[in-house]
Backbone and ligand atoms as CSV (ligand in chain L), in Angstrom:
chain,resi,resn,atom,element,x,y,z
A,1,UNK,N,N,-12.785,1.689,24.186
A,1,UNK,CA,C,-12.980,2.925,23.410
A,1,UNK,C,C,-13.311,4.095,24.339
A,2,UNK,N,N,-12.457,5.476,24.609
A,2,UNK,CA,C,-12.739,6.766,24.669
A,2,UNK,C,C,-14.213,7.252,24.702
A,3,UNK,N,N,-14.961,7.679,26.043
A,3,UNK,CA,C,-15.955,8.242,26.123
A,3,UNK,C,C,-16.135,9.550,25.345
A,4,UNK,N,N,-16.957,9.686,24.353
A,4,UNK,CA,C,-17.042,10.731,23.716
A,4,UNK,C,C,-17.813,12.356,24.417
A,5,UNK,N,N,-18.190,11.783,25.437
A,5,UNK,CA,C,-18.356,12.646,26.722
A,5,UNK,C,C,-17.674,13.069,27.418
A,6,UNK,N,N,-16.560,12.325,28.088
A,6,UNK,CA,C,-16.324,12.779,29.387
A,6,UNK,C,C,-14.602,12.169,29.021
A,7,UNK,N,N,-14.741,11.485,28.292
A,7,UNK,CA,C,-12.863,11.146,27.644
A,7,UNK,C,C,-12.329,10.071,28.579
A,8,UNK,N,N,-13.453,9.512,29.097
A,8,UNK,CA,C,-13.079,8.614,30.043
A,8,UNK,C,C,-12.453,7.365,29.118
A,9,UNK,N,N,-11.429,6.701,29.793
A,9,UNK,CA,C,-10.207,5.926,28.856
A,9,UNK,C,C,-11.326,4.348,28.252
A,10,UNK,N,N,-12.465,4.350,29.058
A,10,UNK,CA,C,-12.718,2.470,28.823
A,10,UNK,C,C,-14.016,2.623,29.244
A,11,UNK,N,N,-15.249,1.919,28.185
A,11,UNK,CA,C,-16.439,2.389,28.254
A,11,UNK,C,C,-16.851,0.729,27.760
A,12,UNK,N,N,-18.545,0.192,27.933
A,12,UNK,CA,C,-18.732,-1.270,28.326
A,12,UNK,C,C,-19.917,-1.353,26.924
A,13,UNK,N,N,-19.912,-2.398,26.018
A,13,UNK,CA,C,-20.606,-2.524,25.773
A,13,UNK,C,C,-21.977,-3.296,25.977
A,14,UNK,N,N,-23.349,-2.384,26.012
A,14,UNK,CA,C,-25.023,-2.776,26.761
A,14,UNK,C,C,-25.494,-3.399,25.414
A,15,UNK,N,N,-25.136,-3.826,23.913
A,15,UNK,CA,C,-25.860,-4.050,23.182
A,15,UNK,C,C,-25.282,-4.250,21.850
A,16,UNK,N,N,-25.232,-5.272,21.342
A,16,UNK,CA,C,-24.466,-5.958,19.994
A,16,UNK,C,C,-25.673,-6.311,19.309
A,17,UNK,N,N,-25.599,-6.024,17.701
A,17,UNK,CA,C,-26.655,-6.575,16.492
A,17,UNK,C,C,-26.504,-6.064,15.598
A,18,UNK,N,N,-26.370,-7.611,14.343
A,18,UNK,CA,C,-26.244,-6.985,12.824
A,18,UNK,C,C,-26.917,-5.853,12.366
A,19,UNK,N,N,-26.173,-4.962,11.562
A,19,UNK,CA,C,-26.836,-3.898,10.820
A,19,UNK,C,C,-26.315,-3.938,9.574
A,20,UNK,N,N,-27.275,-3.166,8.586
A,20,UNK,CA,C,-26.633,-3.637,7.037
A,20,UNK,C,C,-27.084,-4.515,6.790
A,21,UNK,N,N,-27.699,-5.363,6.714
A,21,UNK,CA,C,-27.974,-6.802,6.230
A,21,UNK,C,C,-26.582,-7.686,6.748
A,22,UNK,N,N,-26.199,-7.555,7.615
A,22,UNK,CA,C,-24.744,-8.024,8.431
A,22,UNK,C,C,-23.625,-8.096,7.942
A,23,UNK,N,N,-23.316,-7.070,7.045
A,23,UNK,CA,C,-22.062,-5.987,6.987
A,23,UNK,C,C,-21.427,-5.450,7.644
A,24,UNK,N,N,-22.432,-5.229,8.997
A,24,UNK,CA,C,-21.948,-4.338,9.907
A,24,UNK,C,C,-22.145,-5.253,11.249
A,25,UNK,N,N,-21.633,-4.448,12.228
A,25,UNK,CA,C,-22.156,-4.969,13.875
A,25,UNK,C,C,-22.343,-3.783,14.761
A,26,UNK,N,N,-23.585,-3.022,15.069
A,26,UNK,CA,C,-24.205,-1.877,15.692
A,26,UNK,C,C,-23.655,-2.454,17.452
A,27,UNK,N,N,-23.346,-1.223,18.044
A,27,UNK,CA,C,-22.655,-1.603,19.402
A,27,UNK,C,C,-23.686,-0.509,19.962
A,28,UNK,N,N,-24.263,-1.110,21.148
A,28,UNK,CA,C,-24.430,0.502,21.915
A,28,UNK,C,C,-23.337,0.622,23.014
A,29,UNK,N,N,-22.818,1.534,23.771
A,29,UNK,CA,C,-21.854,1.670,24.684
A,29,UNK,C,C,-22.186,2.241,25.837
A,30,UNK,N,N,-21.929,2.108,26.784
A,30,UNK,CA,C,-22.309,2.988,27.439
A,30,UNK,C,C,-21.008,3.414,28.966
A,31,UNK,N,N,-20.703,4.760,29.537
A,31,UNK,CA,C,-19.573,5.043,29.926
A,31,UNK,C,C,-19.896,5.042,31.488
A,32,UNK,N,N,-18.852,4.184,32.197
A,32,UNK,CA,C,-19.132,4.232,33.651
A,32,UNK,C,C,-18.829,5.223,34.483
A,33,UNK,N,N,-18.581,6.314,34.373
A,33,UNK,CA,C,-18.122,7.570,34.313
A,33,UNK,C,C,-18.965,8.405,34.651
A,34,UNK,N,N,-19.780,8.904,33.114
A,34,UNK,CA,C,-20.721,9.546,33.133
A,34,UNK,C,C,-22.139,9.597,33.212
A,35,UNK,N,N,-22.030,7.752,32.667
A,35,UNK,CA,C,-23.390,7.125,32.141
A,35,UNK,C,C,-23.944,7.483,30.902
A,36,UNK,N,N,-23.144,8.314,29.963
A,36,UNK,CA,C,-23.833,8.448,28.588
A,36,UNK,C,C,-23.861,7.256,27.933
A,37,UNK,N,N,-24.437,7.438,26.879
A,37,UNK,CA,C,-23.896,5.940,25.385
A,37,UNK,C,C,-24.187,6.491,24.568
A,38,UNK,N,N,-23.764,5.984,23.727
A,38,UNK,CA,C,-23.506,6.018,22.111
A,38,UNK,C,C,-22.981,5.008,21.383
A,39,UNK,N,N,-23.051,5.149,19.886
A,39,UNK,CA,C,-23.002,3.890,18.820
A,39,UNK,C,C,-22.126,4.110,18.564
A,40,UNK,N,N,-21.420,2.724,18.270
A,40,UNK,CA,C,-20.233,2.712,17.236
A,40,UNK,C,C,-20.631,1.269,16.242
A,41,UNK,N,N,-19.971,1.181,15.068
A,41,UNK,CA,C,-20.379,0.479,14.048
A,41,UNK,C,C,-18.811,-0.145,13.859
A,42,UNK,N,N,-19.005,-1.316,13.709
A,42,UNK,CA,C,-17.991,-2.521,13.278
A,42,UNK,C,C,-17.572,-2.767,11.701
A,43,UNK,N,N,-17.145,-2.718,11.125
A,43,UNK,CA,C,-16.929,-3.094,9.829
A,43,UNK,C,C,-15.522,-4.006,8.975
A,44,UNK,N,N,-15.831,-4.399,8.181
A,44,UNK,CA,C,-14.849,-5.636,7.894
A,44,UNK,C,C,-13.954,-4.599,7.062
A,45,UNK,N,N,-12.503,-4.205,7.047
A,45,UNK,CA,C,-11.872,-3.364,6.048
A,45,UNK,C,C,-11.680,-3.998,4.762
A,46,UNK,N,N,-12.031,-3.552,3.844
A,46,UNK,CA,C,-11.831,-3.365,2.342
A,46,UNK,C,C,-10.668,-4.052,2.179
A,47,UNK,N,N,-9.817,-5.256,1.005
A,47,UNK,CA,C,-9.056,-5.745,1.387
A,47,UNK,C,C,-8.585,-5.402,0.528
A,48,UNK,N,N,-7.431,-5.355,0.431
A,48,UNK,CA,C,-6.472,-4.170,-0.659
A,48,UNK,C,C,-5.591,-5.247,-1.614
A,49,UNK,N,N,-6.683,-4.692,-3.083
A,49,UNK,CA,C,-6.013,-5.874,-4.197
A,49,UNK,C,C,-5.535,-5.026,-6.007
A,50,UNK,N,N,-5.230,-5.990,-6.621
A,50,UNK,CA,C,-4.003,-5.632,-7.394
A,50,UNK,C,C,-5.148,-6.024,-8.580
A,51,UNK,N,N,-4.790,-5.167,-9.680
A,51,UNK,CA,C,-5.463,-5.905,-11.194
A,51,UNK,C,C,-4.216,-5.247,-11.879
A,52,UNK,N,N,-4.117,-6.979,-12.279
A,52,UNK,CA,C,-3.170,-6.790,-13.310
A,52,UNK,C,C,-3.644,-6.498,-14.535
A,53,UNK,N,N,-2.620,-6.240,-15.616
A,53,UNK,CA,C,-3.118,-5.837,-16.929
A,53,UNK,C,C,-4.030,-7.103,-17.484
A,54,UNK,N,N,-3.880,-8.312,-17.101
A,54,UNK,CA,C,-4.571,-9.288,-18.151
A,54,UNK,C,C,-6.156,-9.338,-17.238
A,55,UNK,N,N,-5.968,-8.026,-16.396
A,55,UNK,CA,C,-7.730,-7.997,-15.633
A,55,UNK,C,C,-7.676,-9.176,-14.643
A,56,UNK,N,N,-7.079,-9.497,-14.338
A,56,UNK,CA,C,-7.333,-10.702,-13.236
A,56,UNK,C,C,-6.578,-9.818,-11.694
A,57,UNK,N,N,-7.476,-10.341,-10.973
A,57,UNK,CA,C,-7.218,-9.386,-9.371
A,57,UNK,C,C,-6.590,-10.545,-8.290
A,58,UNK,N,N,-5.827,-9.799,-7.772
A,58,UNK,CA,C,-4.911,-10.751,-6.641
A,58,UNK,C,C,-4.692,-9.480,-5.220
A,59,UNK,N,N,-4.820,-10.155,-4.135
A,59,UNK,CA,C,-4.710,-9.357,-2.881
A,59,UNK,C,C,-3.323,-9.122,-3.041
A,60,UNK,N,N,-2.862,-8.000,-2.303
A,60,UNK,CA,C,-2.071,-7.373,-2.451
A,60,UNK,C,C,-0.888,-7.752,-1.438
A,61,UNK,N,N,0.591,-8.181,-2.046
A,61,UNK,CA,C,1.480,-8.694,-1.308
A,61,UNK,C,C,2.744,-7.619,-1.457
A,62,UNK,N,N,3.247,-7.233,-0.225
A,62,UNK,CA,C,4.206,-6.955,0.141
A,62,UNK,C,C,5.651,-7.698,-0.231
A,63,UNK,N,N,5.128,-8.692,-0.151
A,63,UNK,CA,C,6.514,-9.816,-0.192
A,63,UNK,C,C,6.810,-9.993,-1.704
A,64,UNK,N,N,5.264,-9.987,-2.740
A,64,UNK,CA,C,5.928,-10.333,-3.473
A,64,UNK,C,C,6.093,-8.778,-4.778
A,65,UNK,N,N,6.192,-7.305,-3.940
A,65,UNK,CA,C,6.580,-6.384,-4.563
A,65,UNK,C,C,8.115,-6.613,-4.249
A,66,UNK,N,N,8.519,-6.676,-3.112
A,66,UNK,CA,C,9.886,-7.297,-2.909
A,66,UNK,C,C,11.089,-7.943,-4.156
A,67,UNK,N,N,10.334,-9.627,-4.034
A,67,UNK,CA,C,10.461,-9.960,-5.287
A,67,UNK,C,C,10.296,-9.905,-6.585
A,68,UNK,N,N,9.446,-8.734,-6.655
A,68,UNK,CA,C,9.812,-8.191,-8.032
A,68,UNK,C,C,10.994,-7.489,-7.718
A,69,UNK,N,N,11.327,-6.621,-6.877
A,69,UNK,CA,C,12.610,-5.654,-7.721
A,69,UNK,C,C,14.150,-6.514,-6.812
A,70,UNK,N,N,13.736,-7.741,-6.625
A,70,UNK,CA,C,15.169,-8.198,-5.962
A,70,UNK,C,C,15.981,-8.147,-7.275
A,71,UNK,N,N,15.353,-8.704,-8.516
A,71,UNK,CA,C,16.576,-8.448,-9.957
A,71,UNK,C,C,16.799,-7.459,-10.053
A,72,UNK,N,N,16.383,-6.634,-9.631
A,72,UNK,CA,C,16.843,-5.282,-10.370
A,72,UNK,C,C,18.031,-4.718,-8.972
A,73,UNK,N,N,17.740,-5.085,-7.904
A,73,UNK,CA,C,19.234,-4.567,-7.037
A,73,UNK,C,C,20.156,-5.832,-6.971
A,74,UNK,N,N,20.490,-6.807,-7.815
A,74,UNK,CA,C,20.864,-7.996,-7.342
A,74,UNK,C,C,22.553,-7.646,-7.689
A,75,UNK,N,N,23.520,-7.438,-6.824
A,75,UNK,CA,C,24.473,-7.189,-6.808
A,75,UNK,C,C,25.195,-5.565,-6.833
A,76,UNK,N,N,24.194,-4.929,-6.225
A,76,UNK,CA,C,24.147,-3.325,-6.360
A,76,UNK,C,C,24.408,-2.761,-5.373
A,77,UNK,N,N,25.023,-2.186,-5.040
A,77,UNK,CA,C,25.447,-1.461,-3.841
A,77,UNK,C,C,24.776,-0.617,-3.370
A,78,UNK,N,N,23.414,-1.277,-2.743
A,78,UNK,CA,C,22.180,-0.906,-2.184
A,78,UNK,C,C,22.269,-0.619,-0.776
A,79,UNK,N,N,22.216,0.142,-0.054
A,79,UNK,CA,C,21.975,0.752,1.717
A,79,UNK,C,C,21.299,-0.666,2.052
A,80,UNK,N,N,21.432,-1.149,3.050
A,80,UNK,CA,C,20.545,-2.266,3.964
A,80,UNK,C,C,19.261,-1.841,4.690
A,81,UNK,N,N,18.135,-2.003,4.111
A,81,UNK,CA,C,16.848,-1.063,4.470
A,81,UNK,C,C,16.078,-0.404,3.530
A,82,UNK,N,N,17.041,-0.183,2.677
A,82,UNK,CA,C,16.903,0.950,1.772
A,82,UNK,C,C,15.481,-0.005,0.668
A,83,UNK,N,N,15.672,-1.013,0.206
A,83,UNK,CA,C,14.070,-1.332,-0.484
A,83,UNK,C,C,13.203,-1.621,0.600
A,84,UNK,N,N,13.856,-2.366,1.632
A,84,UNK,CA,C,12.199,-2.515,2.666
A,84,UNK,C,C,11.568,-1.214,2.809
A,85,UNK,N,N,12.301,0.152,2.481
A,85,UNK,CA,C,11.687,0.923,3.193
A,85,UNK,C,C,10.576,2.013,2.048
A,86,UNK,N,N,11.507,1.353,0.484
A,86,UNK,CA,C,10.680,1.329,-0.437
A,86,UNK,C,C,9.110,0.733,-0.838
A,87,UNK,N,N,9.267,-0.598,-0.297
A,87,UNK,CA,C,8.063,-1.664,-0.256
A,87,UNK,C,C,7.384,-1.139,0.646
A,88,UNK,N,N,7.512,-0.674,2.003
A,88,UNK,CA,C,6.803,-0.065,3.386
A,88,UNK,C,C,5.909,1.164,2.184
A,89,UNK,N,N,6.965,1.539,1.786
A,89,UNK,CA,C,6.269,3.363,0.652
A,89,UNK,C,C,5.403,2.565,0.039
A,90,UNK,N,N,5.766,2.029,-0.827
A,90,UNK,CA,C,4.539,1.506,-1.915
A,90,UNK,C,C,3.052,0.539,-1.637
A,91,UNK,N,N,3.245,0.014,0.026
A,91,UNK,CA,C,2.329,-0.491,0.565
A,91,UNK,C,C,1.186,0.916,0.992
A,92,UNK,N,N,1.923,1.512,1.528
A,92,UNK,CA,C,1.437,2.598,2.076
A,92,UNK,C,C,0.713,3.849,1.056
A,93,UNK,N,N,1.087,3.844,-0.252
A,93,UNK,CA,C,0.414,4.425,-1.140
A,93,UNK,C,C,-0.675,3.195,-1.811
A,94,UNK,N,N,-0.119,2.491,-1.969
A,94,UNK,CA,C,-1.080,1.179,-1.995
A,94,UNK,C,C,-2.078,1.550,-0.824
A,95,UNK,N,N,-2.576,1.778,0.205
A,95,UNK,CA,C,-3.567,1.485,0.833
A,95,UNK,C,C,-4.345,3.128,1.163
A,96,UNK,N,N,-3.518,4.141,0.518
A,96,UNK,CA,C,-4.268,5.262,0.612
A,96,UNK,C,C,-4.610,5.329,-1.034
A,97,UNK,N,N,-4.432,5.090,-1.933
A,97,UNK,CA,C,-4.870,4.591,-3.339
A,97,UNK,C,C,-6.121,3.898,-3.241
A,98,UNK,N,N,-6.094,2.935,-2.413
A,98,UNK,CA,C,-7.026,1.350,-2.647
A,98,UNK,C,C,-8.228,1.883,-2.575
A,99,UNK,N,N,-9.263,0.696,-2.630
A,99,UNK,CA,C,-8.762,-0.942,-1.747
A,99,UNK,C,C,-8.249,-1.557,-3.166
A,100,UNK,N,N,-8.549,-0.874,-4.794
A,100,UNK,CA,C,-8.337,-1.947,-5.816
A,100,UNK,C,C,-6.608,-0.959,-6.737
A,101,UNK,N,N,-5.676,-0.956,-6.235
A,101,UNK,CA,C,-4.712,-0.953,-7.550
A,101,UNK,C,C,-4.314,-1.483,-8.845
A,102,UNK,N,N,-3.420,-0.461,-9.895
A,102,UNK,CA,C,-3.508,-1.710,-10.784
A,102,UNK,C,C,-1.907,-1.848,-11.058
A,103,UNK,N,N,-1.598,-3.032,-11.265
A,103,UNK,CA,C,-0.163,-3.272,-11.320
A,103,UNK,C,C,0.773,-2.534,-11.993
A,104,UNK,N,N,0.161,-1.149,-13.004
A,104,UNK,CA,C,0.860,-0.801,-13.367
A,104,UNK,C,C,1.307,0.290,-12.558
A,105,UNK,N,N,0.194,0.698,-11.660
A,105,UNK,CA,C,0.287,1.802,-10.537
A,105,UNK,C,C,1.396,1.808,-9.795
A,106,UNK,N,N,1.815,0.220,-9.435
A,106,UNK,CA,C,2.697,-0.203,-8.388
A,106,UNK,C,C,3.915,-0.184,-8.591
A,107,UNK,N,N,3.885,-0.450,-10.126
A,107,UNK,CA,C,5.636,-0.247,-10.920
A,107,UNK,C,C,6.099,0.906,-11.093
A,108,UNK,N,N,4.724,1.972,-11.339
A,108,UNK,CA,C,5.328,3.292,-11.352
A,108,UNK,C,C,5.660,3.854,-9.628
A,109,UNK,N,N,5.041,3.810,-8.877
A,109,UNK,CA,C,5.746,3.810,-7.320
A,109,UNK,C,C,7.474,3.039,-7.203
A,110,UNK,N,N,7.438,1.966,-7.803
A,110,UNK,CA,C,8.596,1.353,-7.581
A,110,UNK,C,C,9.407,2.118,-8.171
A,111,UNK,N,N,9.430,2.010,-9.031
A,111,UNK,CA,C,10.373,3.183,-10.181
A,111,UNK,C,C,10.645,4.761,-9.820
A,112,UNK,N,N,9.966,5.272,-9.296
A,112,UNK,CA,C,10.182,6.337,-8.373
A,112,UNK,C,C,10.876,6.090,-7.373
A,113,UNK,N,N,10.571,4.693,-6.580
A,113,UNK,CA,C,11.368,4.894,-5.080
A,113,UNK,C,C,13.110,4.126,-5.898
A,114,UNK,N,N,12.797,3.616,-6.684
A,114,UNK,CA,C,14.521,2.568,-7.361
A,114,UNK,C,C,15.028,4.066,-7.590
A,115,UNK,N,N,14.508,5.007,-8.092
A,115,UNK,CA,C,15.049,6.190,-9.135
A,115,UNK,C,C,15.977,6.906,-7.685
A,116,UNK,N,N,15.212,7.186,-6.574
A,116,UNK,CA,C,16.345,7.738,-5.461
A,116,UNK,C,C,17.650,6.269,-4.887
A,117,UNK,N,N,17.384,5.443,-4.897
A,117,UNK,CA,C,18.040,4.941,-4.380
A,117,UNK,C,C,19.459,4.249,-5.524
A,118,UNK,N,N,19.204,4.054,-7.043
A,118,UNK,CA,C,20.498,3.409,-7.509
A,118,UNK,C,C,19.538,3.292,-9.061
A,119,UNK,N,N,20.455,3.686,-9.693
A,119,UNK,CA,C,19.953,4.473,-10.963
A,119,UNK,C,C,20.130,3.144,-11.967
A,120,UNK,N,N,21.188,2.433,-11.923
A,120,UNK,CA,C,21.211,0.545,-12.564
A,120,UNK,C,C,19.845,0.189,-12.358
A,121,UNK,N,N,19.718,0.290,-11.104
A,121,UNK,CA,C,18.317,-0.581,-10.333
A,121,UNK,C,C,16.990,-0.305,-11.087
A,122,UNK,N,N,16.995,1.285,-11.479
A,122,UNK,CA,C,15.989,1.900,-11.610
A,122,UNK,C,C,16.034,1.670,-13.204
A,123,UNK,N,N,17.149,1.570,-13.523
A,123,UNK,CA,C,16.839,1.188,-15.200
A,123,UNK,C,C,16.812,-0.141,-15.414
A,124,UNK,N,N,16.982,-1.303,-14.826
A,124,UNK,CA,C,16.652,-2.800,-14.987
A,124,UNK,C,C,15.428,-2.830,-14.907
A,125,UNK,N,N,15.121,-2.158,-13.624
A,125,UNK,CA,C,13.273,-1.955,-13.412
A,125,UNK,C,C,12.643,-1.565,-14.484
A,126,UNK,N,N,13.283,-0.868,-15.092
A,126,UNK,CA,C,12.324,-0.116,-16.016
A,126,UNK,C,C,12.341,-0.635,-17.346
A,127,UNK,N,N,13.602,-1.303,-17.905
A,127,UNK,CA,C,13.227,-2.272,-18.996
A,127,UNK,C,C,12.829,-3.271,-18.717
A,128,UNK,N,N,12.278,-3.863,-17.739
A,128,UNK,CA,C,11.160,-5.001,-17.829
A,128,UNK,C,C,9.397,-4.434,-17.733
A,129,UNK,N,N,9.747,-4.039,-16.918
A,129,UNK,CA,C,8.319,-2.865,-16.371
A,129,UNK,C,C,8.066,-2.046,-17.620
A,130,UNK,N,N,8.334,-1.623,-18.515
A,130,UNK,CA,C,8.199,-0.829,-19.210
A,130,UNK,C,C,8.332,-1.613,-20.872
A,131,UNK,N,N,8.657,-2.395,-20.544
A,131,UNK,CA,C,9.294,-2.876,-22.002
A,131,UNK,C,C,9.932,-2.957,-23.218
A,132,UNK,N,N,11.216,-2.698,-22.582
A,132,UNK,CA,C,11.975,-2.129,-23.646
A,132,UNK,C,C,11.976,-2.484,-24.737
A,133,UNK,N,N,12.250,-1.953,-25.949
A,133,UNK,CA,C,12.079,-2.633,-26.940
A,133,UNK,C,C,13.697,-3.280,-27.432
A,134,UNK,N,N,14.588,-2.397,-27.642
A,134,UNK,CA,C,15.802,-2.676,-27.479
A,134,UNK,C,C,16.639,-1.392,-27.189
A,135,UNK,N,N,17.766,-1.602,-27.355
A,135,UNK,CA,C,18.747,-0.386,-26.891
A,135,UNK,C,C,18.352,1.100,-27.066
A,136,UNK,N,N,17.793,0.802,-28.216
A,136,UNK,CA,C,17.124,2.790,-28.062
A,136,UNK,C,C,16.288,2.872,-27.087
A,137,UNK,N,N,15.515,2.114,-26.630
A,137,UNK,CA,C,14.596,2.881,-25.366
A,137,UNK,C,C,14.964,2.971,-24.341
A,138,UNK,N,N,16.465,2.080,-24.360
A,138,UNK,CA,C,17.282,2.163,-23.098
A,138,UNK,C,C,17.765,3.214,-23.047
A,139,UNK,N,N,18.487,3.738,-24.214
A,139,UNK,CA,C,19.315,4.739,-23.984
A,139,UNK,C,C,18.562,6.333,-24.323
A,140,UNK,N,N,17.065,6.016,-24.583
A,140,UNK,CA,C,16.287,7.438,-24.208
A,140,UNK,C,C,15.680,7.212,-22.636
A,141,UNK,N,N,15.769,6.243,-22.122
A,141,UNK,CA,C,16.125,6.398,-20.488
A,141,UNK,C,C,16.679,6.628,-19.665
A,142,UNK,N,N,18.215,6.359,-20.352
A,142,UNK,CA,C,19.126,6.641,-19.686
A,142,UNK,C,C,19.363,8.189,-20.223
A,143,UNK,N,N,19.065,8.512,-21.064
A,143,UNK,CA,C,19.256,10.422,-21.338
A,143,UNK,C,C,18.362,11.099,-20.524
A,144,UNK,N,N,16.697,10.774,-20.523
A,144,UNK,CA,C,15.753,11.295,-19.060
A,144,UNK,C,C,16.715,11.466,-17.755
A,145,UNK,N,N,17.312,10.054,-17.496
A,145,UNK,CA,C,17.483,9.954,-16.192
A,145,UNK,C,C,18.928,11.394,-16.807
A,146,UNK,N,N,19.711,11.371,-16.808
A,146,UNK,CA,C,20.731,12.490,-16.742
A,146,UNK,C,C,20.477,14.235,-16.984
A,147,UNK,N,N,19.329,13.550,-17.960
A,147,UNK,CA,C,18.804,14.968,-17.815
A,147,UNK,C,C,18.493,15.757,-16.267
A,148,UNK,N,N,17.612,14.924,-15.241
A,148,UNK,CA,C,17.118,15.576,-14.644
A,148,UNK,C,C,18.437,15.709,-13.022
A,149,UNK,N,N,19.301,15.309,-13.548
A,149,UNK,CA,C,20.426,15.413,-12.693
A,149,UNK,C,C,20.818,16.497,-12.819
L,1,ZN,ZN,ZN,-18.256,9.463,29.911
């Protein structure tokens, strides 16, 4: 770690011990450089999880936002990249959101990123995710979506 003194690149730690009731790990440092020190604090990151509607919480998977929308591009003339780079988005609002999302949060991200990339995709997504009831809610989806074209 960066001397906050002197910017020197690599500084030694003189002193490790729980803090917090051992939540934490208190460092003292000190820089061969200048000889200052100072604290830095250790902490375990917040682990970034999902509540679904039936209230039950699950850590948060990448892989299996994936597999949710593989039905919905499954034979679609999708760019190669083009959902990983969706799932990368929705992880990534996922973890400036967190640490707790809720699954419905995640479908509406998905549905936004399906909506640029293939408009089938984005409406398969959306009658499961959404629940269609039958053809009319399809086809006041499919009038939104043209509308805003
Ligand atoms: Zn220094």
């Amino acid at each position: 770690m960066h001397c906050p003194f002197c910017d020197a690149p690599d500084t030694r730690v003189v002193d490790s011990r729980p803090a917090e009731g051992g939540e934490a790990i208190r460092r003292r440092r000190e820089c061969p450089e200048c000889g200052n020190r100072f604290t830095t604090y250790e902490r375990r990151e917040a682990a970034l999880v999902v509540r679904k509607r039936n209230g039950t919480v699950q850590p948060f998977s990448a892989a299996k936002v994936l597999r949710g929308v593989s039905f919905a591009i499954a034979d679609r003339p999708v760019p190669p990249g083009a959902v990983e780079g969706l799932v990368r988005d929705v992880e990534m609002l996922a973890q400036e959101n967190g640490p707790e999302i809720s699954s419905d949060q995640i479908g509406q991200w998905v549905l936004q990123g399906l909506r640029r990339i293939d408009q089938v995709a984005y409406l398969r997504f959306a009658s499961v995710y959404k629940g269609f009831a039958g053809t009319r809610d399809f086809q006041q989806e499919l009038a939104a979506l043209e509308d805003r074209e």
